[in-house]
Backbone as XML, in Angstrom:
<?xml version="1.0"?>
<chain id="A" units="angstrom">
  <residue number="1" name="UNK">
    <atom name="N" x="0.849" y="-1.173" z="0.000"/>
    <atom name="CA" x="0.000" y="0.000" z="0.000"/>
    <atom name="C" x="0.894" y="1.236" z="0.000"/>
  </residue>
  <residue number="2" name="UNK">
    <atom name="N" x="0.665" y="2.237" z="-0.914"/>
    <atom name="CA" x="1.057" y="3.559" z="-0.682"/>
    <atom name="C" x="0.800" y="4.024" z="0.145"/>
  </residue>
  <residue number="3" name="UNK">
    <atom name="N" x="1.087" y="4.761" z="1.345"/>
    <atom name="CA" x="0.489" y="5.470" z="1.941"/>
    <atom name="C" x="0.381" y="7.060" z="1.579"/>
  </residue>
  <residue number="4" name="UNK">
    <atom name="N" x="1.341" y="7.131" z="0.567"/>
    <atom name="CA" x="1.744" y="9.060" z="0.248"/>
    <atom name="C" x="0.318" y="9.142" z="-0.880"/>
  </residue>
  <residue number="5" name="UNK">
    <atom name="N" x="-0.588" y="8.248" z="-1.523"/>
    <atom name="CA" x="-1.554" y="8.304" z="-2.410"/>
    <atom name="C" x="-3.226" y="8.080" z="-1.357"/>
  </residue>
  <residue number="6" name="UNK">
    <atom name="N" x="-2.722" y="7.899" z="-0.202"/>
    <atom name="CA" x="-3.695" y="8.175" z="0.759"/>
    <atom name="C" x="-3.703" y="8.909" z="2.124"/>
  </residue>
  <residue number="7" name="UNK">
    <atom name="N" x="-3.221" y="10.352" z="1.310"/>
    <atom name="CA" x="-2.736" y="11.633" z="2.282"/>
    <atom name="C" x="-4.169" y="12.527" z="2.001"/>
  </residue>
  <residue number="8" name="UNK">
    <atom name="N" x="-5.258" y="13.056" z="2.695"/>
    <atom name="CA" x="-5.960" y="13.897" z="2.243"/>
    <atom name="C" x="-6.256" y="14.668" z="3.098"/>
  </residue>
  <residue number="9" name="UNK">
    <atom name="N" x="-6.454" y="16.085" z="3.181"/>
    <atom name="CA" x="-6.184" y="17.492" z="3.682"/>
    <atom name="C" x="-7.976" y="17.085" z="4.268"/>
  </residue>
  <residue number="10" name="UNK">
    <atom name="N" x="-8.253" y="17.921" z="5.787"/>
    <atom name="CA" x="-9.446" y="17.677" z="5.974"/>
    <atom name="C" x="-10.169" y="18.662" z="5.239"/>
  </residue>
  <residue number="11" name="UNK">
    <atom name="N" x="-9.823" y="19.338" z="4.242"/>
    <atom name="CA" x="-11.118" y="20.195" z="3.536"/>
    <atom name="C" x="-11.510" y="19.034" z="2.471"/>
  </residue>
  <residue number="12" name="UNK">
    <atom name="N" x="-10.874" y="17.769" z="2.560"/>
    <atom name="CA" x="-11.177" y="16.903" z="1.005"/>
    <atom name="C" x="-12.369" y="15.958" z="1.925"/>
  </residue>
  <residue number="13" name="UNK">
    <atom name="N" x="-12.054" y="15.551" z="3.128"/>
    <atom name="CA" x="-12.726" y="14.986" z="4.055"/>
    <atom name="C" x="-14.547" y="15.820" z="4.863"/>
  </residue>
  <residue number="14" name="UNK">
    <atom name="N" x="-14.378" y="17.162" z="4.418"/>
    <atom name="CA" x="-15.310" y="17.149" z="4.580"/>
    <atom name="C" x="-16.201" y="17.853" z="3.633"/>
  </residue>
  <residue number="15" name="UNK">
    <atom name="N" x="-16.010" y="17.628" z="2.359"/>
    <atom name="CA" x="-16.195" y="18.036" z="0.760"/>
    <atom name="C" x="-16.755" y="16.588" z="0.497"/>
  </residue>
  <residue number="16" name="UNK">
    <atom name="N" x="-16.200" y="15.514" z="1.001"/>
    <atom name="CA" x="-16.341" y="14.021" z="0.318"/>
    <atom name="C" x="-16.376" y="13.199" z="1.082"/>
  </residue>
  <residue number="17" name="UNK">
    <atom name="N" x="-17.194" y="13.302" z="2.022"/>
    <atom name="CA" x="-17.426" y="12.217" z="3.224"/>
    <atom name="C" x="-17.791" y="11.106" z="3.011"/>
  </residue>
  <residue number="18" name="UNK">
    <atom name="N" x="-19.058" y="10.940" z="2.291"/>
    <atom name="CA" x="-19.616" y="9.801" z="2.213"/>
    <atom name="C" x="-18.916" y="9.186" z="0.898"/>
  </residue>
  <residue number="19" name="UNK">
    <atom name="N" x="-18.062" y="9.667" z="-0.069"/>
    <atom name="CA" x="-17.549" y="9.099" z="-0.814"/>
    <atom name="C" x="-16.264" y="8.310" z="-0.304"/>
  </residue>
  <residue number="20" name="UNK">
    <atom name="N" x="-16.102" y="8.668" z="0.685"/>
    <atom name="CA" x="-14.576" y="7.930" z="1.513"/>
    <atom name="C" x="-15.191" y="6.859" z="2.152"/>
  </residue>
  <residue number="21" name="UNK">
    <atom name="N" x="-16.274" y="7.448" z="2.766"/>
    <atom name="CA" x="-16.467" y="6.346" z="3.612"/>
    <atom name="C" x="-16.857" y="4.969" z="2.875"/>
  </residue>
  <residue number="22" name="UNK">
    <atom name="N" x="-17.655" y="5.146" z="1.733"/>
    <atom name="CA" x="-17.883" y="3.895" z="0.434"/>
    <atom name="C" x="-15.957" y="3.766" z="-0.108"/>
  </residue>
  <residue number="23" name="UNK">
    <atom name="N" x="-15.643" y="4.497" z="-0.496"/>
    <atom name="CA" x="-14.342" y="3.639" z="-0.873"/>
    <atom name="C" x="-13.223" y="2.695" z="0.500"/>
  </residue>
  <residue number="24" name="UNK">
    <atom name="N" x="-13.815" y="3.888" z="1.558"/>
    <atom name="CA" x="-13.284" y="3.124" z="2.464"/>
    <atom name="C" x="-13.283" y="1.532" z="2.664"/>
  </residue>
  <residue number="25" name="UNK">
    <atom name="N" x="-14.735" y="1.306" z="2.708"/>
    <atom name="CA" x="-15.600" y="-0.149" z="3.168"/>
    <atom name="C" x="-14.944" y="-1.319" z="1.503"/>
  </residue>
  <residue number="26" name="UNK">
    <atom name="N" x="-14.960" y="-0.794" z="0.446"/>
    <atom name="CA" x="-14.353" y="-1.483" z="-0.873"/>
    <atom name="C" x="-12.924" y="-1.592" z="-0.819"/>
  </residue>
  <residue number="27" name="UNK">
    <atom name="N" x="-12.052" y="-0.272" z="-0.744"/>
    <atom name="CA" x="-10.706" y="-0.720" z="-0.910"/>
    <atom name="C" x="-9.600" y="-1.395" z="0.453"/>
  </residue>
  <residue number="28" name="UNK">
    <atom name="N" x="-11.050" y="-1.222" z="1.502"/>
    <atom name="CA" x="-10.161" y="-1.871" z="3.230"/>
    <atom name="C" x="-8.526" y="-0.814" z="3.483"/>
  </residue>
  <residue number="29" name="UNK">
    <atom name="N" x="-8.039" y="0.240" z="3.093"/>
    <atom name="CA" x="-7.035" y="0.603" z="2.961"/>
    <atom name="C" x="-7.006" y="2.139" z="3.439"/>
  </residue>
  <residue number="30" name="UNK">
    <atom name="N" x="-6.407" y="2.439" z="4.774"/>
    <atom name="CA" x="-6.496" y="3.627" z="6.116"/>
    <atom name="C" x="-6.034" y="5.145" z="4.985"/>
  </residue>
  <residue number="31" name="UNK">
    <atom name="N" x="-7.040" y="5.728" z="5.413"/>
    <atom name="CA" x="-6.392" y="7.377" z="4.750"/>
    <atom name="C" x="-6.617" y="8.060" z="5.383"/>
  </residue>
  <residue number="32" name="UNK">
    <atom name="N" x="-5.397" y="8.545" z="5.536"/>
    <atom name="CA" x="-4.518" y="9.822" z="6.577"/>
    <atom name="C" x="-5.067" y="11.246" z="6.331"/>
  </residue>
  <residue number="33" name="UNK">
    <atom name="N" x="-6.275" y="12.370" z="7.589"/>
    <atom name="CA" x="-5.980" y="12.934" z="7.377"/>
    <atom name="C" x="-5.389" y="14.109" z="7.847"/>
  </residue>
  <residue number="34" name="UNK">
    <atom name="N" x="-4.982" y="14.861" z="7.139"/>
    <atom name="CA" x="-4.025" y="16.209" z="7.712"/>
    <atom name="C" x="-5.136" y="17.490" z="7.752"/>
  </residue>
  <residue number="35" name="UNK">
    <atom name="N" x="-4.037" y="18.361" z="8.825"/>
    <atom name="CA" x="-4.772" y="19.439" z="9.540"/>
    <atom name="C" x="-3.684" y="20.324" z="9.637"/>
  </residue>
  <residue number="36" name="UNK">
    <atom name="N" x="-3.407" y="21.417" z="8.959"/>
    <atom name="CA" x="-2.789" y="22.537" z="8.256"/>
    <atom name="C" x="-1.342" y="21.682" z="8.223"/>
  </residue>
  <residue number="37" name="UNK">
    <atom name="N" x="-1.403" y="20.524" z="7.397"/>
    <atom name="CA" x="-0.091" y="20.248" z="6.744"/>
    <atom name="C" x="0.286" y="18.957" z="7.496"/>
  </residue>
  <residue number="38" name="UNK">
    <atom name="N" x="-0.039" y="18.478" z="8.726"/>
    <atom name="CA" x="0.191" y="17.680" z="9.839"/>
    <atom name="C" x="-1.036" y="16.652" z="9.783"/>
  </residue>
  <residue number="39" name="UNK">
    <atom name="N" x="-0.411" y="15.415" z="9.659"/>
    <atom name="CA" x="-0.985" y="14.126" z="10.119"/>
    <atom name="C" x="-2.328" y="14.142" z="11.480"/>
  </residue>
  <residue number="40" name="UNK">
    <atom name="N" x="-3.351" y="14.138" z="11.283"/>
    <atom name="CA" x="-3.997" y="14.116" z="12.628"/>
    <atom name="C" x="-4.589" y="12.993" z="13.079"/>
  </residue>
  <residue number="41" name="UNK">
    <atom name="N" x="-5.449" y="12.192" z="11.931"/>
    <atom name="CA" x="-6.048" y="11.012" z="11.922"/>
    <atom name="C" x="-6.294" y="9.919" z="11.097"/>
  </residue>
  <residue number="42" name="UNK">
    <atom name="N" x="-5.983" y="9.002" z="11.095"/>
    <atom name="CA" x="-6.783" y="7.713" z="10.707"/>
    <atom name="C" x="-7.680" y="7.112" z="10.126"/>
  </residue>
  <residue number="43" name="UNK">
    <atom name="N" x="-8.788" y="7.106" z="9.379"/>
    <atom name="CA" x="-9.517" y="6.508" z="9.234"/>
    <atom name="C" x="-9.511" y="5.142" z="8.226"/>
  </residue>
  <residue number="44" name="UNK">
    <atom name="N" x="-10.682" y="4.139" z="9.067"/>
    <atom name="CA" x="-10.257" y="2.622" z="8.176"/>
    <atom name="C" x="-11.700" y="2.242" z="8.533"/>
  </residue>
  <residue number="45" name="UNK">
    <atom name="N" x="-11.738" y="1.480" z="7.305"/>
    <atom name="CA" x="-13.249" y="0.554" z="7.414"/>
    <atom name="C" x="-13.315" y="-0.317" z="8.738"/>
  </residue>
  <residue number="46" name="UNK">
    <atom name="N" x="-14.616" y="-0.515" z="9.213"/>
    <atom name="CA" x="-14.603" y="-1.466" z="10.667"/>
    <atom name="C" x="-14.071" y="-2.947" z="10.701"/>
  </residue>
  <residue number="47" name="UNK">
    <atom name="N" x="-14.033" y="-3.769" z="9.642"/>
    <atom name="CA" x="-13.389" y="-4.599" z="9.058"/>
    <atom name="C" x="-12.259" y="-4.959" z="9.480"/>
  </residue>
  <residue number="48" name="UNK">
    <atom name="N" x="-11.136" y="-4.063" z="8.863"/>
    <atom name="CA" x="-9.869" y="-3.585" z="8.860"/>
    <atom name="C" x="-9.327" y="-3.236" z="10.572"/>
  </residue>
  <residue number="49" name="UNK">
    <atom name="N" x="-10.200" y="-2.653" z="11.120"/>
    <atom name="CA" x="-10.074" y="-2.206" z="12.766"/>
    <atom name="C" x="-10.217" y="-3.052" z="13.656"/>
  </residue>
  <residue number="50" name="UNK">
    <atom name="N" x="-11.258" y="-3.733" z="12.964"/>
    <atom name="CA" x="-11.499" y="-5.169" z="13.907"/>
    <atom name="C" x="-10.144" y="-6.189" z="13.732"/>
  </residue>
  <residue number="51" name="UNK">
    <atom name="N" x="-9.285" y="-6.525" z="13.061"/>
    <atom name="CA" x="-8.726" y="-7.105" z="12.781"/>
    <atom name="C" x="-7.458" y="-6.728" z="12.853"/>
  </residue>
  <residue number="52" name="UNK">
    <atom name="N" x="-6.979" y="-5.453" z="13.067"/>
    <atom name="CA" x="-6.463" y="-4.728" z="13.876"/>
    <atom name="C" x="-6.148" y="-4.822" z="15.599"/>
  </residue>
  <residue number="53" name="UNK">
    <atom name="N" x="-7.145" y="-4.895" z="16.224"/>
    <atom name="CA" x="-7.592" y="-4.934" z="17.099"/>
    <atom name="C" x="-7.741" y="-6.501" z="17.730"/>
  </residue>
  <residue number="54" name="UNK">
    <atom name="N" x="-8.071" y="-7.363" z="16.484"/>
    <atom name="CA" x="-7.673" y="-8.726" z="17.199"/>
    <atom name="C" x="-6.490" y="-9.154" z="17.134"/>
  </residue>
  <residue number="55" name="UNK">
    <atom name="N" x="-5.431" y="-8.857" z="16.026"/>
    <atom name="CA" x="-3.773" y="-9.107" z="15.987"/>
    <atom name="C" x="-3.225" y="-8.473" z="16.784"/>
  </residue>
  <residue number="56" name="UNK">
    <atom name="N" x="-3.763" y="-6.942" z="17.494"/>
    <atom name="CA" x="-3.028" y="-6.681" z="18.498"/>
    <atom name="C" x="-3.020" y="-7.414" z="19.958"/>
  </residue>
  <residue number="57" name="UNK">
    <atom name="N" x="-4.732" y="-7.785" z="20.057"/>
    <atom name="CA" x="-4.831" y="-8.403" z="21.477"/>
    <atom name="C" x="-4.134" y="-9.705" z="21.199"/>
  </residue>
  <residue number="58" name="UNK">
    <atom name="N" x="-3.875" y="-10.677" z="20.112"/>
    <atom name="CA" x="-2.786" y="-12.081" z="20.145"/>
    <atom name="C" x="-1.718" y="-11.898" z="20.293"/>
  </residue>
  <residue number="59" name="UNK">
    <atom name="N" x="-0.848" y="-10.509" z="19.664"/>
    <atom name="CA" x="0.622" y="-9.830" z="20.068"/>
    <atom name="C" x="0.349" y="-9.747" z="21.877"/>
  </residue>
  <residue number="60" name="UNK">
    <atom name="N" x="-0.448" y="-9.117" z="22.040"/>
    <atom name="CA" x="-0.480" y="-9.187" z="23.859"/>
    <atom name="C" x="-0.257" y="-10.134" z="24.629"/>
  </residue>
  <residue number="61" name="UNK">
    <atom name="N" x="-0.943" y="-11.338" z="24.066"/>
    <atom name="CA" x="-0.609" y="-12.646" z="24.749"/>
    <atom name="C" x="0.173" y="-13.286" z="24.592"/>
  </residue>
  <residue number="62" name="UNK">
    <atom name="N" x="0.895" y="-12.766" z="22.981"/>
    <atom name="CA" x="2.071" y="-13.713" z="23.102"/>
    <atom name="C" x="3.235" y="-12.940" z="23.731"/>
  </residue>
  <residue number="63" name="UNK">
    <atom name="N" x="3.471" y="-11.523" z="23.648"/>
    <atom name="CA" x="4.175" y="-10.897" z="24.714"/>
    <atom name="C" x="3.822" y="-11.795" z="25.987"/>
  </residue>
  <residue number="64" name="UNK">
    <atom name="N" x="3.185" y="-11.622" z="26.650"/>
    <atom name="CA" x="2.817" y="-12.244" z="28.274"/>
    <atom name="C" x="3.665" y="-13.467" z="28.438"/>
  </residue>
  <residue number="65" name="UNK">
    <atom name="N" x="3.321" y="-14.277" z="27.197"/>
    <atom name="CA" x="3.428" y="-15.972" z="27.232"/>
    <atom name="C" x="4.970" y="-15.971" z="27.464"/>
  </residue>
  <residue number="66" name="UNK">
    <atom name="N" x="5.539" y="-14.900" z="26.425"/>
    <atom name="CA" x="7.149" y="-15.201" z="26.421"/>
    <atom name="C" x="7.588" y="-14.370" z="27.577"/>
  </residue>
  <residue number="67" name="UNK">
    <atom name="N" x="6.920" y="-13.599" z="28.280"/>
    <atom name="CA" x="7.686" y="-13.263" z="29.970"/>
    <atom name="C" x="7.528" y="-14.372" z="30.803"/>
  </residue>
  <residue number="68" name="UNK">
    <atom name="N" x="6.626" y="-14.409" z="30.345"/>
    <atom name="CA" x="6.569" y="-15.554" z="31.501"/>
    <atom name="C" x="6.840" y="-17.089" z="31.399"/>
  </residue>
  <residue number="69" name="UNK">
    <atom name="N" x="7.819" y="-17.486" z="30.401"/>
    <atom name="CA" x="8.569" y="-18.197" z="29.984"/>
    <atom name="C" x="9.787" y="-17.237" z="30.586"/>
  </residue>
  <residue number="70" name="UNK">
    <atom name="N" x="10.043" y="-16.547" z="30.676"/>
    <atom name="CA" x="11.767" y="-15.868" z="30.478"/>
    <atom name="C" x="11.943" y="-16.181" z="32.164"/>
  </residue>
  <residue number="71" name="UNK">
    <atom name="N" x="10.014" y="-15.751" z="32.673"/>
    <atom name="CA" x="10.538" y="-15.619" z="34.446"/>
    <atom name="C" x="10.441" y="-17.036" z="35.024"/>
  </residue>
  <residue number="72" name="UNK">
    <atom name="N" x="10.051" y="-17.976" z="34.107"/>
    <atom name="CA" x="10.156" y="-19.133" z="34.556"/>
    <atom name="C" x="8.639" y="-19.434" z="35.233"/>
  </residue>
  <residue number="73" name="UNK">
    <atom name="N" x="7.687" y="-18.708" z="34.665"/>
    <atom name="CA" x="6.435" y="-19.090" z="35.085"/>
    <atom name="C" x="4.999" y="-19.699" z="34.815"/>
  </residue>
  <residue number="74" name="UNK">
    <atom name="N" x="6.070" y="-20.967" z="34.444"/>
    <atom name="CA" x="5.602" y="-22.050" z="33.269"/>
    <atom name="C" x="5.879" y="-23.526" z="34.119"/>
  </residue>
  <residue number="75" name="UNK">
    <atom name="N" x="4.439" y="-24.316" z="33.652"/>
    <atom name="CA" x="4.883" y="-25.936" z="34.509"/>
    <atom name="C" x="4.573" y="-26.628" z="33.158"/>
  </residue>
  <residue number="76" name="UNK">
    <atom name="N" x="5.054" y="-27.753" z="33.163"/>
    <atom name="CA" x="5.210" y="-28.824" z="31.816"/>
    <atom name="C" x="3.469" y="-28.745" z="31.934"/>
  </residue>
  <residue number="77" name="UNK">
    <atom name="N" x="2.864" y="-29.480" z="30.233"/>
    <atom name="CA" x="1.762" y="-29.554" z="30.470"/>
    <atom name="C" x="0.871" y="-30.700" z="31.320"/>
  </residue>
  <residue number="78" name="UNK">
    <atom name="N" x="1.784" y="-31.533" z="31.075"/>
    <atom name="CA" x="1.597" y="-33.117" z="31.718"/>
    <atom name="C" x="1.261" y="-33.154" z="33.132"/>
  </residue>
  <residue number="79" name="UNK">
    <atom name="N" x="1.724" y="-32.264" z="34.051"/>
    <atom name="CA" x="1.875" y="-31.701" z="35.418"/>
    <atom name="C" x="0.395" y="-30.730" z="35.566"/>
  </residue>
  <residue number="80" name="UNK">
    <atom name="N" x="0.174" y="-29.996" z="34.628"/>
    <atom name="CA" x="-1.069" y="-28.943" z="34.984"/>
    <atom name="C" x="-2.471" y="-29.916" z="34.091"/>
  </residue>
  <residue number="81" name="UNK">
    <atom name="N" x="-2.206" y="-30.793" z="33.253"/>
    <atom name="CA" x="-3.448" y="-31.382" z="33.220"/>
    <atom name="C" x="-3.452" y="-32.642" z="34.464"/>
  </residue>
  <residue number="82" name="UNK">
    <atom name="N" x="-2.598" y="-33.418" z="35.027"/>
    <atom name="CA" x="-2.565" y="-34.234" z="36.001"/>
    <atom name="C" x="-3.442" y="-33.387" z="37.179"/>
  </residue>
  <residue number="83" name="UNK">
    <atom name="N" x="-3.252" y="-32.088" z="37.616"/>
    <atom name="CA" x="-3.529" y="-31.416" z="38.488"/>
    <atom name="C" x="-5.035" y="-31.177" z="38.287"/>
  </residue>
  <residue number="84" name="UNK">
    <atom name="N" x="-5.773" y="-30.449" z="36.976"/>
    <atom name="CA" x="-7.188" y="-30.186" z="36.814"/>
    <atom name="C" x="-7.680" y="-31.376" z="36.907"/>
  </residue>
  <residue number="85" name="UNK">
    <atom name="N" x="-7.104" y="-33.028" z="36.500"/>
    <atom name="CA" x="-7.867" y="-33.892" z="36.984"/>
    <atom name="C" x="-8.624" y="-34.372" z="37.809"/>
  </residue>
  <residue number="86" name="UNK">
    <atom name="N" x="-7.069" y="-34.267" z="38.808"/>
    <atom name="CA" x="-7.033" y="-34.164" z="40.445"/>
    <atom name="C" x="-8.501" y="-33.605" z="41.351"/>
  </residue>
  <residue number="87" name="UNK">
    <atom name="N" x="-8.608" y="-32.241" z="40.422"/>
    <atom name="CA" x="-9.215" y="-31.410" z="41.467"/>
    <atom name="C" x="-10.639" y="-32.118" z="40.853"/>
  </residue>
  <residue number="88" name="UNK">
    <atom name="N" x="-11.258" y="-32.497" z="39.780"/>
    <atom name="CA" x="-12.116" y="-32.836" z="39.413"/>
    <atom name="C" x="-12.723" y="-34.333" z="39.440"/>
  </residue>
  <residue number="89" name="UNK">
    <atom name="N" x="-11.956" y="-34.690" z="40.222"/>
    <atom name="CA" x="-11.739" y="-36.288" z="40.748"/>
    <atom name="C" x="-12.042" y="-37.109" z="39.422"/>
  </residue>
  <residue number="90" name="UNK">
    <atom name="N" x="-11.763" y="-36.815" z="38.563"/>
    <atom name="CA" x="-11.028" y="-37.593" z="37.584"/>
    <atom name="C" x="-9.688" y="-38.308" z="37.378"/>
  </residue>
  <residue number="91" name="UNK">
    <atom name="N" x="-9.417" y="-39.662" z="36.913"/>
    <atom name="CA" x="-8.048" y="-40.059" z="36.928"/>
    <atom name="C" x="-7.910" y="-40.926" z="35.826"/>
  </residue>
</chain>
């Protein structure tokens, strides 16, 4: 994706709203806009945000997973399903 071909000044944004917002939802692809020359905002189809938004929350967990591997706060799995058995008087 270009991003320098999806730079638009907010006088284009509010001249052509509903035409962004339809190309928005078709081409899935974020356009930047500016406010006297400067980057201010974002916009992206809900699609695109959602999915966004779920690759960031799996980056979160796998951050977590690997601290807590580093701090050692990890038991084999064999050991933590033996244990939920346990408690469920299953064997």
């Amino acid at each position: 994706m270009k991003l320098a071909s999806r730079i638009k000044p907010i006088s284009y944004l509010k001249a052509h709203a509903a035409e962004i917002v339809r190309n928005l939802g078709e081409q899935r692809e974020p356009l930047v806009i500016t406010q006297n020359g400067e980057a201010k905002v974002v916009l992206q189809d809900i699609e695109s945000y959602e999915q966004t938004q779920d690759t960031l929350a799996l980056l979160k967990i796998l951050a977590l997973g690997t601290r807590q591997i580093e701090e050692g706060k990890v038991q084999p799995a064999e050991k933590v399903i033996t244990r939920l058995r346990e408690r469920r008087g299953v064997r």
